[in-house]
C-alpha positions, 0 to 999 in steps of 0.5 A: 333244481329250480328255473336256474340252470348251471352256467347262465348269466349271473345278471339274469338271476332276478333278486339273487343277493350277492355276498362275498367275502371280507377277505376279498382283495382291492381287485375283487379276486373272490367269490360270491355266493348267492341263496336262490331258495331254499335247497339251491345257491349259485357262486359266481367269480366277482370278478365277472358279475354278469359272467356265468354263475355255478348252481348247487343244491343246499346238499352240495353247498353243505357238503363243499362249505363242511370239506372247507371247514375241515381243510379238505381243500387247504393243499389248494391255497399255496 
C-alpha cells in the first residue's frame, strides 16, 4: 500500500474525489468511495466525511465489487 493507512481520517486524504451512490437517501445513509491510484480505494461512511476511511488494494476492491455484482452479499440487504 501507498502513504494511506486503513482507519485514518478521511479529511486527511489530499485529493481523494468522493463518489457516492445515486441511491443514497435524503440523510446521506451510503457509502463513498474514493480511487487513490492506481492499485489502492479508500471507502468511507458518508455519513461521517471526516470519519476514518477503509483501504483496499484494486485486488480487493474487484474482488468485493465482483461478489456484489454476483449477489454474493444480497442475504445482507433485508
Amino acid at each position: 500500500m501507498g502513504k494511506w493507512e486503513n482507519g485514518m481520517a478521511a479529511d486527511q486524504i489530499a485529493g481523494a474525489r468522493w463518489q457516492k451512490a445515486r441511491a443514497s437517501d435524503a440523510k446521506n445513509d451510503c457509502i463513498e468511495v474514493a480511487r487513490l491510484s492506481e492499485n489502492e480505494y479508500a471507502v468511507r461512511n458518508s455519513r461521517f466525511p471526516d470519519g476514518p476511511a477503509l483501504i483496499y488494494t484494486k485486488d480487493e476492491f474487484d474482488a468485493f465489487i465482483d461478489g456484489v455484482g454476483k449477489g454474493e452479499f444480497s442475504n445482507m440487504a433485508v
